[in-house]
C-alpha positions in Angstrom: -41.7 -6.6 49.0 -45.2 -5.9 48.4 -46.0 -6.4 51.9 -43.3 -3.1 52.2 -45.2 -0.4 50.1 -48.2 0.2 52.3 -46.6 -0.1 55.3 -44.3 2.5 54.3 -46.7 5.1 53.1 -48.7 4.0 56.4 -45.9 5.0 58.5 -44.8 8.0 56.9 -48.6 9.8 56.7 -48.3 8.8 60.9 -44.8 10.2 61.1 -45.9 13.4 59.4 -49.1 13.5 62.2 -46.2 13.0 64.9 -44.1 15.4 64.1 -45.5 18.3 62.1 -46.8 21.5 64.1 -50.4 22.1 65.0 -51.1 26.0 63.8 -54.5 25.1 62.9 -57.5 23.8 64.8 -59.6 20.6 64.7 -63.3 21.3 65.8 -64.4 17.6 64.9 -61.0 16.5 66.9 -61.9 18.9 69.9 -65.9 18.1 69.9 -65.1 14.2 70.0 -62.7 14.4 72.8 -65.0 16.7 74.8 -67.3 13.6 74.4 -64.4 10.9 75.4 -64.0 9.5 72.2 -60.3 8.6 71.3 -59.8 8.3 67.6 -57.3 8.2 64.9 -58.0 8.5 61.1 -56.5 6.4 58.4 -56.8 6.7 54.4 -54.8 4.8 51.7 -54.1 1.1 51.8 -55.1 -0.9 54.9 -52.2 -3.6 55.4 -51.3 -6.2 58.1 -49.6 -3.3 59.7 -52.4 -1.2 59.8 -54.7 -3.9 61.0 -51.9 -4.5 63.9 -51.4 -1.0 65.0 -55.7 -0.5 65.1 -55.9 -3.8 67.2 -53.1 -2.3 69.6 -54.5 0.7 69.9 -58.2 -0.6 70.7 -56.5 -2.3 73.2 -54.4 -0.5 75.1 -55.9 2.6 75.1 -59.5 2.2 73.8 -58.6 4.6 70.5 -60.1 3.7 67.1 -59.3 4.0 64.0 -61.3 5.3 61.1 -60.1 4.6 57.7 -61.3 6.8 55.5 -62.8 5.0 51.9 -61.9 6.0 48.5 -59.6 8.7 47.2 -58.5 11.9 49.8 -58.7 15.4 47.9 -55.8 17.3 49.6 -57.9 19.6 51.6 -59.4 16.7 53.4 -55.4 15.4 53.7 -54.8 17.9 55.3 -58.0 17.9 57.6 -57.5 14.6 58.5 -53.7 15.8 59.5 -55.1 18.4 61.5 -57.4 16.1 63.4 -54.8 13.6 63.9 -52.4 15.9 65.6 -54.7 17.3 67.8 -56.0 13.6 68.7 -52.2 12.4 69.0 -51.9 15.1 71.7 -54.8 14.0 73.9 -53.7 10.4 73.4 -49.9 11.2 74.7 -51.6 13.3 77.4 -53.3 10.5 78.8 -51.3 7.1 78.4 -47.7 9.1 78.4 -45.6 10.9 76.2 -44.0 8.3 73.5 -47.3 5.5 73.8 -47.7 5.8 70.0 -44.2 5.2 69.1 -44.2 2.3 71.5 -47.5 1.0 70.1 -46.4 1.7 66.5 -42.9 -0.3 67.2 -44.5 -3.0 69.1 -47.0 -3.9 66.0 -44.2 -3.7 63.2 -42.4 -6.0 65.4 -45.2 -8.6 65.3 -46.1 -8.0 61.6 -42.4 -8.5 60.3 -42.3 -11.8 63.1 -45.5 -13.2 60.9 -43.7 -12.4 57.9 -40.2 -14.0 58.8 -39.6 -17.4 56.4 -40.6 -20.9 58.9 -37.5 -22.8 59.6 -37.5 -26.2 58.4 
């Protein structure tokens, strides 16, 4: 179960980026895709998942992922929310609406298949 407790605070910080509104602007989000950089940010715990999902997203659609070290103050939170949005919209604009959720699925899918007890 331990393997559980990341992941799930993992995927709920990216399902909060996914679907909360953008009223607020990211100038570090908007300078780095002006320069054609693709990049997501992470804080917290860095899992198997997370490691999967990074790896997928390198690879499909040449986005990083920058995971942020130590504690997060809730103003940068919510900083790092903001730039993630606005990222999350330039990524679905260019490989298609619903790439992350497909990326997203397609790594928890491998982690849980590494995970799964080895017949005997």
């Amino acid at each position: 179960m331990t393997f559980f407790r990341p992941f799930i605070c993992f995927l709920s910080a990216i399902l909060l980026v996914m679907t909360a509104g953008c009223s607020e602007k990211s100038p570090e989000a908007e300078r780095e895709i002006s320069l054609g950089r693709l990049k997501l940010k992470s804080f917290g715990l860095q899992g198997d998942f997370e490691r999967e999902y990074a790896a997928l997203l390198q690879e499909r659609c040449k986005v990083d992922v920058e995971y942020v070290p130590g504690k997060v103050g809730s103003q940068e939170e919510q900083a790092i929310d903001r730039y993630n949005r606005r990222m999350s919209r330039e990524i679905e604009k260019r490989f298609g609406a619903g790439i992350l959720d497909q990326i997203r699925d397609e790594a928890m899918v491998k982690v849980a298949a590494r995970h799964l007890p080895k017949k005997s």
